[in-house]
C-alpha positions in Angstrom: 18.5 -41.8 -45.2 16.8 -45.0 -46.5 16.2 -45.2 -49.7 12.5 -43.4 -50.4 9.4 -44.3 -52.5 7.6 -41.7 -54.3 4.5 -42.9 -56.3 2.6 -40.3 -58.3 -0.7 -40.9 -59.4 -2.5 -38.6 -62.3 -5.8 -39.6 -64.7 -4.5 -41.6 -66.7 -0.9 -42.3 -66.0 0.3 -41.1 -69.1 1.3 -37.4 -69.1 3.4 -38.1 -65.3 5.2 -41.0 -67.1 7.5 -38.0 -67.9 7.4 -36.3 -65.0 8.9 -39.4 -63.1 11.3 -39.6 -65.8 12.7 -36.0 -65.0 12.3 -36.6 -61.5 14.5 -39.9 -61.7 17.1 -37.2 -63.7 17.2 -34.8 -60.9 17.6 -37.5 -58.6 20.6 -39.1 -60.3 21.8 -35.9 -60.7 21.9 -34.9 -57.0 23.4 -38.5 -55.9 19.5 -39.2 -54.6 18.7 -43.2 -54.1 15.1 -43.2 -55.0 12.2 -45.5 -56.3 10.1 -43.3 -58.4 7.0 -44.7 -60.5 3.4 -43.3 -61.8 0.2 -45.1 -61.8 -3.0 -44.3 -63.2 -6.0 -43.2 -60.4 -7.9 -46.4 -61.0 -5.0 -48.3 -60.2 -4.0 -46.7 -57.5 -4.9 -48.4 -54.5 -3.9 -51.7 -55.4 -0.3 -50.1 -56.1 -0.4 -48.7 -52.4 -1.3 -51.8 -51.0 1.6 -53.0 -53.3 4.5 -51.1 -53.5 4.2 -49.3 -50.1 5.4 -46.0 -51.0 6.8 -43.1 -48.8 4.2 -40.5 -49.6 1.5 -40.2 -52.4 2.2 -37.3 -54.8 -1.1 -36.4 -57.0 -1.3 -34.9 -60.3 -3.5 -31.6 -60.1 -6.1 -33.0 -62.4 -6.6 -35.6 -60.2 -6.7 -33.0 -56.4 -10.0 -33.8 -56.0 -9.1 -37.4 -54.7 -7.1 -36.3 -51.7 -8.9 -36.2 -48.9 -10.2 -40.5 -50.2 -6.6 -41.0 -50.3 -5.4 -39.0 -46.8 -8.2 -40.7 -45.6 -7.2 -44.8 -46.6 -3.2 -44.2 -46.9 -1.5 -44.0 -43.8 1.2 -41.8 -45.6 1.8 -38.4 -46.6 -0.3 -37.3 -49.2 0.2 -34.4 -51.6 -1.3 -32.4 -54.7 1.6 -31.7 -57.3 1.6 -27.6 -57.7 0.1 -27.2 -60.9 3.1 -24.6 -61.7 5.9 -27.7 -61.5 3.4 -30.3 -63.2 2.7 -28.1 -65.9 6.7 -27.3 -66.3 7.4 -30.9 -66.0 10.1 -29.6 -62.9 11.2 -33.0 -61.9 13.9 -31.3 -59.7 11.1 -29.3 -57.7 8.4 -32.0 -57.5 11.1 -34.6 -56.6 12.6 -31.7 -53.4 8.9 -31.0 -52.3 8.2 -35.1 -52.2 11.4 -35.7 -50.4 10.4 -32.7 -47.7 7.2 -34.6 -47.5 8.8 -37.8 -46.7 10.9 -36.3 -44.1 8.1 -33.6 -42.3 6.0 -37.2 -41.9 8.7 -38.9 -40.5 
């Protein structure tokens, strides 16, 4: 498997800062070769158009903007369960983004 890009966008970018962090842990962990990074939702499109990620995970505060982004990114889009956000379970939000990538493809 090619090497993935996940890109999570929340409100402001702060609070999934550490979420990618734990998510780049489990990945390392499990031998995983992954791109991981956060943006905040105002920046988001230009980092799409940018980086070209693999599939769009959103942070639950920001669910409301998923149908605007299935509807402009021509990847796999996803709301983060708010059970694994709130935990900070990199290892689950990192499995369920991988799946993603590889249901789309």
């Amino acid at each position: 498997m090619t090497e993935s890009k996940i890109m999570l966008v929340c409100a402001a970018g702060m609070s999934t800062s550490l979420l990618v962090q734990k998510m780049k842990d489990a990945a390392s962990a499990q031998g995983i070769t992954t791109q991981i990074f956060a943006t905040a939702s105002s920046d988001a499109d230009e980092k799409l158009a940018s980086e070209k990620p693999d599939v769009l995970m959103l942070g639950p505060q920001v669910a409301f903007l998923l149908k605007d982004f299935q509807a402009k990114a021509n990847i796999p889009v996803k709301v983060i369960k708010m059970q694994d956000y709130g935990m900070m379970n990199g290892e689950k939000v990192l499995a369920d983004a991988l799946d993603t990538i590889k249901t789309a493809q």
